[in-house]
C-alpha positions as CSV (number, residue, x, y, z in Angstrom):
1,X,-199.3,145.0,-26.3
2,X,-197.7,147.0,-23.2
3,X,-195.2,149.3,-22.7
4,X,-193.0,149.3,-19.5
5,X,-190.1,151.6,-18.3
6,X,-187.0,149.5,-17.4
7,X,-183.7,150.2,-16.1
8,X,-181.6,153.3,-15.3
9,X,-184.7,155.5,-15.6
10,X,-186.7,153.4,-12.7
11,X,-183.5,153.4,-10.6
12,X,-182.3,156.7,-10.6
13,X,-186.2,158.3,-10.5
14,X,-186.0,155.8,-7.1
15,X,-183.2,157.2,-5.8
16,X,-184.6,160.9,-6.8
17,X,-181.7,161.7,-9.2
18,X,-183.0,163.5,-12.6
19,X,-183.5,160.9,-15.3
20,X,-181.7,161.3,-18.4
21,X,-182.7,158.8,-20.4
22,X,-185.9,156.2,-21.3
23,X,-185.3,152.7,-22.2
24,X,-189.4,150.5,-22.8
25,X,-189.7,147.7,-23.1
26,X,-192.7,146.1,-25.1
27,X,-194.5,142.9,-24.0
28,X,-196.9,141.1,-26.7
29,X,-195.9,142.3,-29.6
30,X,-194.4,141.7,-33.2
31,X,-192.0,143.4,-35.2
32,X,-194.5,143.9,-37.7
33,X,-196.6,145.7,-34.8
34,X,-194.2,148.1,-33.9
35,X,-193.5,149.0,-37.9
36,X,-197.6,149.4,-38.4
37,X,-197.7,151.5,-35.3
38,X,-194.9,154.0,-37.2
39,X,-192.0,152.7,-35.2
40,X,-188.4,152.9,-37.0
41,X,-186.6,149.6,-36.5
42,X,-182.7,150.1,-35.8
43,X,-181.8,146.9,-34.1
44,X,-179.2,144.4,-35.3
45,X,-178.8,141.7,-32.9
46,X,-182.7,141.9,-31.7
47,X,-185.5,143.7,-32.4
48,X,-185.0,147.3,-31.6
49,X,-187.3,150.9,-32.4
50,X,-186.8,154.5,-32.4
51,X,-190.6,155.9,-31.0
52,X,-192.0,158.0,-34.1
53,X,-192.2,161.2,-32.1
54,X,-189.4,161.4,-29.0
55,X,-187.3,158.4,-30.7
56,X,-186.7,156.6,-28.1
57,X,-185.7,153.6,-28.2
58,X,-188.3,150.3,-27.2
59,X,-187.0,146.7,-27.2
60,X,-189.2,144.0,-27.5
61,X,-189.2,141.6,-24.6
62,X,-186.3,138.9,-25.4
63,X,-184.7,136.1,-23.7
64,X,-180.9,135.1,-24.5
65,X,-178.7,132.2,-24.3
66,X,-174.9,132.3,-24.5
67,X,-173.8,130.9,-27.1
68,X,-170.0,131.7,-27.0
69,X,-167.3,133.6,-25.0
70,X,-167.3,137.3,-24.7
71,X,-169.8,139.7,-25.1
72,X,-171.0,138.8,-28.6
73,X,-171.6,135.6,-27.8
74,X,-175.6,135.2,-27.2
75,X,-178.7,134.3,-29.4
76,X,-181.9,136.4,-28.5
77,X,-185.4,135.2,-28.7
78,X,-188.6,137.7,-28.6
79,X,-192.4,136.8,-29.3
80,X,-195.2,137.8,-28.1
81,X,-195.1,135.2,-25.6
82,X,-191.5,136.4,-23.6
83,X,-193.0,138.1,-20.4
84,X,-192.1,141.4,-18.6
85,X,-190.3,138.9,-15.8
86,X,-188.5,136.9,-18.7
87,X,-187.2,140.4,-20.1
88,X,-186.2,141.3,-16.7
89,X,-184.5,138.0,-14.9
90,X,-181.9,138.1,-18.4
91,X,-180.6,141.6,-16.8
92,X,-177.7,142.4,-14.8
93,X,-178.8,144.3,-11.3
94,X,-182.1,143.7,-9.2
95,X,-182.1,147.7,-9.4
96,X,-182.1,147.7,-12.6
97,X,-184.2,145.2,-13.1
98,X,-187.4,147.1,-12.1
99,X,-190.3,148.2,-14.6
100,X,-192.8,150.8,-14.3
101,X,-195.9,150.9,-16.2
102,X,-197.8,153.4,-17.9
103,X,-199.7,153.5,-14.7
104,X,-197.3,154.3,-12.6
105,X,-197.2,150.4,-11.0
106,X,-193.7,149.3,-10.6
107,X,-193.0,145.3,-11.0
108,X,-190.1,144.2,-9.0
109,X,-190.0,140.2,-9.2
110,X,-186.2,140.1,-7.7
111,X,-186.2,143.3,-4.8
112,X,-184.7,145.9,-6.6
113,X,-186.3,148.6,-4.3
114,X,-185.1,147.0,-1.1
115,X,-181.4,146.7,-2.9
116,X,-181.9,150.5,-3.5
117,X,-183.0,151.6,0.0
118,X,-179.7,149.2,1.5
119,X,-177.7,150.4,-1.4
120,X,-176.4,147.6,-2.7
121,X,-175.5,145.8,-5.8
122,X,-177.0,141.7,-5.9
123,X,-177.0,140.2,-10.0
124,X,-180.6,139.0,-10.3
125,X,-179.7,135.3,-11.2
126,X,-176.6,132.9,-12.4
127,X,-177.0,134.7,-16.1
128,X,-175.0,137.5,-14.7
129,X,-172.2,135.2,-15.4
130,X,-172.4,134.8,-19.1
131,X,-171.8,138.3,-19.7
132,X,-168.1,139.9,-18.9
133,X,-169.5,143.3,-19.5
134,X,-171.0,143.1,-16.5
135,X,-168.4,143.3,-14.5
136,X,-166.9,146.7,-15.2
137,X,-170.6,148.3,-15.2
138,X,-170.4,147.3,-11.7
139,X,-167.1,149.1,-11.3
140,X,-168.4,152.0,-13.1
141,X,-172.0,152.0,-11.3
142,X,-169.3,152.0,-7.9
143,X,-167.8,154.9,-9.4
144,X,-170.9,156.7,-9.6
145,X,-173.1,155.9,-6.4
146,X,-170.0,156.0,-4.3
147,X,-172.3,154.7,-1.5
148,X,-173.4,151.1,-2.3
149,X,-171.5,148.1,-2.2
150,X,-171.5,145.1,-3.9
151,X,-173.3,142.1,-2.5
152,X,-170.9,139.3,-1.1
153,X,-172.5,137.0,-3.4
154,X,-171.9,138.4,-6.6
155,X,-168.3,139.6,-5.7
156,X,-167.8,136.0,-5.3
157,X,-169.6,135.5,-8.7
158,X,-167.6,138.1,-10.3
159,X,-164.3,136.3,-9.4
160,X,-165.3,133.0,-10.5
161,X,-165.8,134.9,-14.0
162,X,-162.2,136.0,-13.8
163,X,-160.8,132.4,-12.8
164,X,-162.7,131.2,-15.7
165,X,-161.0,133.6,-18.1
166,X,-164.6,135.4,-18.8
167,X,-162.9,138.7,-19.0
168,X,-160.1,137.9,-21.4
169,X,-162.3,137.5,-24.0
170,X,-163.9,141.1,-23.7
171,X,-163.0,143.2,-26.9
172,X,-160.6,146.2,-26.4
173,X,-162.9,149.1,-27.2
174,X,-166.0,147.9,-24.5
175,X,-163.3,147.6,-22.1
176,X,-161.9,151.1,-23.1
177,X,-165.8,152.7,-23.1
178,X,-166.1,150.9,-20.0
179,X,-163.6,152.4,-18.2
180,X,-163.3,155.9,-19.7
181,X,-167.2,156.1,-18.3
182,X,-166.3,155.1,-15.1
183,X,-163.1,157.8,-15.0
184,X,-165.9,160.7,-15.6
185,X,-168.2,159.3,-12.8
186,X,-167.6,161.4,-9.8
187,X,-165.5,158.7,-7.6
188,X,-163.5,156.8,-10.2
189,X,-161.3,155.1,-7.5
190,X,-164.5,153.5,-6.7
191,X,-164.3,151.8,-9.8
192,X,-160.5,150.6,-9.1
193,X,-161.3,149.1,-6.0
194,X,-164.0,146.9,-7.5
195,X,-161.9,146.0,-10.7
196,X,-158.8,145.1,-8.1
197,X,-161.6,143.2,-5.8
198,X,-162.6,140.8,-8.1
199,X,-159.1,140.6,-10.1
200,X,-160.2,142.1,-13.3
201,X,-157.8,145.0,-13.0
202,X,-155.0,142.2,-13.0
203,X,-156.8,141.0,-16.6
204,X,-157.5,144.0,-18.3
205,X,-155.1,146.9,-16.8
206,X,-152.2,144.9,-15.3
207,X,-149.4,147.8,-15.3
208,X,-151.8,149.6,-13.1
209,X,-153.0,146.8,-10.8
210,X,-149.0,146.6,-10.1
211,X,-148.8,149.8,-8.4
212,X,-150.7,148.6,-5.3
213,X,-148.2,147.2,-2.4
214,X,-145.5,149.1,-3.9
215,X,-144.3,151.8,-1.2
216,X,-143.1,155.4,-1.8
217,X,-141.3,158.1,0.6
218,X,-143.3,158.9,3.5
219,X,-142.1,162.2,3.4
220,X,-143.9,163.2,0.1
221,X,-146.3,160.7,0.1
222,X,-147.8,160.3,3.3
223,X,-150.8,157.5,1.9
224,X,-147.0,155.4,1.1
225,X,-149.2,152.9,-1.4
226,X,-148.7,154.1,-4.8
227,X,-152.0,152.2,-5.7
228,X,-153.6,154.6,-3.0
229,X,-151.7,157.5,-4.3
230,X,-153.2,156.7,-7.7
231,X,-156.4,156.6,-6.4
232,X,-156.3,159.9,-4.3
233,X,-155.2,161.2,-7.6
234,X,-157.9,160.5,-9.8
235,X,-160.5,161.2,-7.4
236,X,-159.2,164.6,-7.2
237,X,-158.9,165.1,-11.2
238,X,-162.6,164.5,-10.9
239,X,-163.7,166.5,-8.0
240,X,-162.7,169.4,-10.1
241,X,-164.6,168.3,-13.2
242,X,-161.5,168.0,-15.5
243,X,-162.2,166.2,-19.2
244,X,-161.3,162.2,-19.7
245,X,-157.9,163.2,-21.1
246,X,-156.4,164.7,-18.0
247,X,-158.2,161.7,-15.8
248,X,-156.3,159.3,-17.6
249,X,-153.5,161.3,-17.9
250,X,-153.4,161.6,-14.0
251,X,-154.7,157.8,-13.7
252,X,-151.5,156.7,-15.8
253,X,-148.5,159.4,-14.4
254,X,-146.9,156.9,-11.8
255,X,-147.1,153.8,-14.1
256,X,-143.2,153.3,-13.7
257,X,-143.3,153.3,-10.3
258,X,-144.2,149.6,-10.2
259,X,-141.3,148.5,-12.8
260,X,-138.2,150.2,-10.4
261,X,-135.8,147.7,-8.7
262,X,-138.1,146.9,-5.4
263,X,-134.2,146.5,-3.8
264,X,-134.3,150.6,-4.7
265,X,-137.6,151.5,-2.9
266,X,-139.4,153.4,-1.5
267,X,-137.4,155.6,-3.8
268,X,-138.3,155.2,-7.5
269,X,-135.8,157.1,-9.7
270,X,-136.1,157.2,-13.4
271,X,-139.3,155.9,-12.9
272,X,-140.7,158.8,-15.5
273,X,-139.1,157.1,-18.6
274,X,-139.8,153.5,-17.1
275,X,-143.7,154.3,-17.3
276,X,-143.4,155.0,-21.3
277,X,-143.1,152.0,-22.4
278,X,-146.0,150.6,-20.1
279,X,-148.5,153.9,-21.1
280,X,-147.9,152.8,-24.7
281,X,-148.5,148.7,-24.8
282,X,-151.7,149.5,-22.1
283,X,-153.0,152.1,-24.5
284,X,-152.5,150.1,-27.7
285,X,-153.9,146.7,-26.0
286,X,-156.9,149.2,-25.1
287,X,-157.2,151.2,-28.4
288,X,-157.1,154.4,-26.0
289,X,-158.0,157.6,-28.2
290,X,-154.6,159.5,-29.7
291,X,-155.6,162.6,-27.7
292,X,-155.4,160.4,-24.0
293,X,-152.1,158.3,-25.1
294,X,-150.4,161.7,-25.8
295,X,-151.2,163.3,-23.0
296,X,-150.5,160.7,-20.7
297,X,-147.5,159.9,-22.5
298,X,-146.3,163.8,-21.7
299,X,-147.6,163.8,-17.9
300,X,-145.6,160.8,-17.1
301,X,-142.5,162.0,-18.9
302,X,-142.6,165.7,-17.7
303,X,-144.5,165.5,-14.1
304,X,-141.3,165.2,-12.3
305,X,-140.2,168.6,-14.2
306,X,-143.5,170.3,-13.7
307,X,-143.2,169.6,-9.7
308,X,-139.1,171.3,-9.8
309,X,-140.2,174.5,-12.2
310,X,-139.6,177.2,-9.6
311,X,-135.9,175.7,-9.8
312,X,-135.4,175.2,-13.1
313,X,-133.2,177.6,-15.3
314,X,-134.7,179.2,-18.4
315,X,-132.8,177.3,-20.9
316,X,-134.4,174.4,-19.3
317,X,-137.8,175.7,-19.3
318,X,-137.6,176.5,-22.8
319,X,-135.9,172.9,-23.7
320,X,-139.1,171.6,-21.8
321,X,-141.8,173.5,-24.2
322,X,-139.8,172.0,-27.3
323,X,-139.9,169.1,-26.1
324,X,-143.8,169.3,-25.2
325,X,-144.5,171.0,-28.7
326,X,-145.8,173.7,-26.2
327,X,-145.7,176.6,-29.3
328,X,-147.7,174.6,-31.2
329,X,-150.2,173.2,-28.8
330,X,-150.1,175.4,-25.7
331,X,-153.6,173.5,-24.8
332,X,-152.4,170.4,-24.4
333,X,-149.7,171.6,-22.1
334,X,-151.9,173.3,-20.1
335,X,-153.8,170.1,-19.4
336,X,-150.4,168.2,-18.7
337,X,-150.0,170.7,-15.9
338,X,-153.4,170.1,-14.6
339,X,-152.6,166.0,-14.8
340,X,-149.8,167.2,-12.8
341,X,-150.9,169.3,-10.2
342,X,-153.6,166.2,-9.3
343,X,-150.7,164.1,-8.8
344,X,-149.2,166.8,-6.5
345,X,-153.2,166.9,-4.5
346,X,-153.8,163.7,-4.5
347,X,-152.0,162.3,-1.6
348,X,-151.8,162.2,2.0
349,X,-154.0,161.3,4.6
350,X,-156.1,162.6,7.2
351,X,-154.5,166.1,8.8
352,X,-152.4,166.3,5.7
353,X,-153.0,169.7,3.8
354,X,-151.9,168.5,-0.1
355,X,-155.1,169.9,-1.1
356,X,-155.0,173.6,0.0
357,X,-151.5,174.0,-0.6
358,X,-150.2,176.4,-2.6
359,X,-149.2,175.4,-6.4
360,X,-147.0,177.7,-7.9
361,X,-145.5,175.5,-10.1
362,X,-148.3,176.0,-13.0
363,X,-148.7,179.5,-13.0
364,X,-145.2,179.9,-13.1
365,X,-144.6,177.9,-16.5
366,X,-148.1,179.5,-17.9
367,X,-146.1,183.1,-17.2
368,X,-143.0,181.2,-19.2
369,X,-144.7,180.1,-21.8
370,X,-146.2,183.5,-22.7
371,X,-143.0,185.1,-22.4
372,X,-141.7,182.7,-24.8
373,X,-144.6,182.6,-27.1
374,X,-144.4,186.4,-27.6
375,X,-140.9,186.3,-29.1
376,X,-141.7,186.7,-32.9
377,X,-140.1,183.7,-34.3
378,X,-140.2,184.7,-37.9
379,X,-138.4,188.1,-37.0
380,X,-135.9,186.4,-35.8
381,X,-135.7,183.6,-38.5
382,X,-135.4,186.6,-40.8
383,X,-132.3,187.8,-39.5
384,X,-130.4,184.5,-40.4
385,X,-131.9,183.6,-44.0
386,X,-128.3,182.9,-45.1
387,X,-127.4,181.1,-42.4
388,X,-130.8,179.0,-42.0
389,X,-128.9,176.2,-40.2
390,X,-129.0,178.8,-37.4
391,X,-132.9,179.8,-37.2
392,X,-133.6,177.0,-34.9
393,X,-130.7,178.1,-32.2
394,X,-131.3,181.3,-32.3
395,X,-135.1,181.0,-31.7
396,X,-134.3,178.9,-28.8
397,X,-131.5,181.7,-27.4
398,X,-134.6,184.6,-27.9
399,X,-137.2,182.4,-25.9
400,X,-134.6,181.8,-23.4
401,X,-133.7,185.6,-23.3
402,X,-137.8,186.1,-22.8
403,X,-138.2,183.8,-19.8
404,X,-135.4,185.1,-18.6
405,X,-136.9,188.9,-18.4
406,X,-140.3,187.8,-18.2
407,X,-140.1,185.5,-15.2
408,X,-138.2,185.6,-12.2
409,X,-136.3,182.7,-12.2
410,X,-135.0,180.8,-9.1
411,X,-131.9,179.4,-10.6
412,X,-128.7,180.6,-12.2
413,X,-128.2,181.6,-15.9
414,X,-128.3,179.1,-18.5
415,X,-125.4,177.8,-20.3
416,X,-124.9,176.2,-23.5
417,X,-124.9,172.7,-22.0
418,X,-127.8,172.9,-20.2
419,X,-130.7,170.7,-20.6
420,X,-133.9,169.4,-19.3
């Protein structure tokens, strides 16, 4: 019986990054073994066990054979007889197919170490294929070592896997772990320009793939691809570290932009309310968490607001924190305003200065929504409990009144007709 360290933790100790995690793999032995030797068993589809003391987990060496489409669809072997390079050949990358012993020897049967030192990513053999999974881990391993690049042998692989229908039949929440992973990595375009290289984006996120080729006003947008906008935008949600709900929210914003009348471009009005209905059928398709289909929903909606504040009237400011439940959930609107100001950074090109510009446009609503927040609702409600048809009206008319004297306001007053 031997124990080997295998994957991620060989790679990224390689590359001198700090290793998180541990995955050991154990040659020569039975389950029985492991159980004698106080090891917790917690695997379903193959023998899996938590280590007594740091409970970690250590696989026993297995082969597979697919068996099915999809993910699910292999039967594992393990024995005593499966070998360290039968473990290893079944897994996805040459760098992470490299195993270190207890002694510190590495075995590397396929050149992980030289695919590490050139930075690239090669599938260790034709069993790459039978897993669809595999694909977006490349995307997300793209987004995260932003310098390699994926062999031209296995991009061709990857396509044939799409042709084949391979990724159709991945289940909705692996492809939404999948992706959400590689949004928090520190380049997620990265990941993007994989999934759009192979054609997977097409399969599993078409309204986004559609926003590539489709062309905006130079004048605001100097990068003119909203695909490239999209990915200037994300990247930028990331460079300053903001959670998986704003990524997404910023990843989804210009959805609408590729279902205007292409007879209309480069201009794209209404395309706010277009994107709605495409946030909502990619997020239900995906099973995308409540908190990240209401946020996006909101940034796509309001963004076009958010970048006019300094312009808009108090009535319409107000009209716009009712209508993002903003009382209620000032949080989430202060995240929507994030989402927005990476759409308003993320574009340009080389020379342009999007990203050191000032943004007044958050601070400006954050001062609004404090005015209004400080109006004492039930104060007010109190004054019309025999006319409660009126509370609502009149709390809206005292918010105004508090943005109004609370924030200097670019526009004119507000009437009674006007709205967001």
């Amino acid at each position: 019986m031997k124990t080997y360290v295998v994957g991620g933790a060989v790679r990224d100790e390689l590359l001198g990054l700090p290793v998180k995690d541990h995955d050991w793999v154990v040659v020569g032995a039975t389950p029985e073994q492991m159980v004698e030797q106080g090891f917790r068993p917690v695997g379903k589809d193959f023998p899996v066990f938590l280590h007594p003391k740091t409970q970690e987990e250590y696989a026993l060496a297995r082969t597979e054979r697919k068996t099915a489409p999809g993910y699910h669809g292999f039967v594992f072997h393990t024995a005593p007889d499966v070998t360290l390079e039968d473990d290893l050949v079944r897994r996805d990358l040459t760098i992470n197919a490299i195993a270190r012993a207890e002694d510190g020897t590495l075995t590397d049967p396929f050149n992980g170490q030289a695919d590490i030192r050139d930075k690239v990513f090669r599938h260790v053999s034709d069993a790459f294929a039978e897993d669809p999974v595999r694909i977006l881990r490349i995307a997300r391993f793209a987004a995260r070592f932003a310098e390699f690049t994926v062999a031209p042998e296995t991009l061709a692989l990857m396509r044939r896997m799409v042709e084949h229908g391979e990724v159709d039949a991945l289940v909705p929440e692996r492809v939404w772990q999948e992706v959400a992973r590689g949004l928090m990595e520190a380049t997620p375009s990265r990941m993007l320009a994989v999934l759009r290289d192979c054609g997977a984006l097409a399969r599993i996120m078409p309204e986004l793939d559609a926003l590539w080729g489709v062309p905006q006003p130079a004048l605001h947008h100097p990068e003119i691809d909203t695909g490239a906008h999209m990915m200037l935008v994300v990247d930028y949600a990331a460079s300053r570290g903001f959670d998986l709900a704003v990524r997404f929210a910023a990843l989804m914003h210009d959805l609408g932009k590729g279902a205007t009348p292409p007879e209309n471009w480069p201009a794209h009005h209404g395309h706010e309310g277009l994107g709605l209905k495409l946030i909502e059928a990619l997020c239900k398709r995906l099973k995308v968490p409540n908190e990240c289909r209401e946020l996006a929903l909101m940034t796509a909606r309001e963004h076009g607001n958010v970048s006019r504040a300094e312009i808009l009237r108090a009535n319409t400011i107000v009209t716009l924190f009712e209508r993002c439940d903003a009382f209620r959930k000032p949080q989430r609107f202060e995240q929507m305003l994030l989402a927005s100001e990476c759409d308003f950074r993320g574009r340009g090109g080389e020379g342009d200065d999007f990203a050191t510009r000032p943004y007044p446009q958050a601070p400006h609503l954050l001062a609004a929504l404090k005015a209004a927040r400080a109006v004492d609702a039930g104060a007010v409600a109190a004054k019309y409990a025999e006319k409660p048809e009126r509370i609502k009206e009149a709390v809206h008319k005292a918010r105004v009144s508090a943005v109004k004297n609370g924030v200097r306001s670019a526009g004119p007053d507000p009437d009674e007709s006007d709205d967001a």
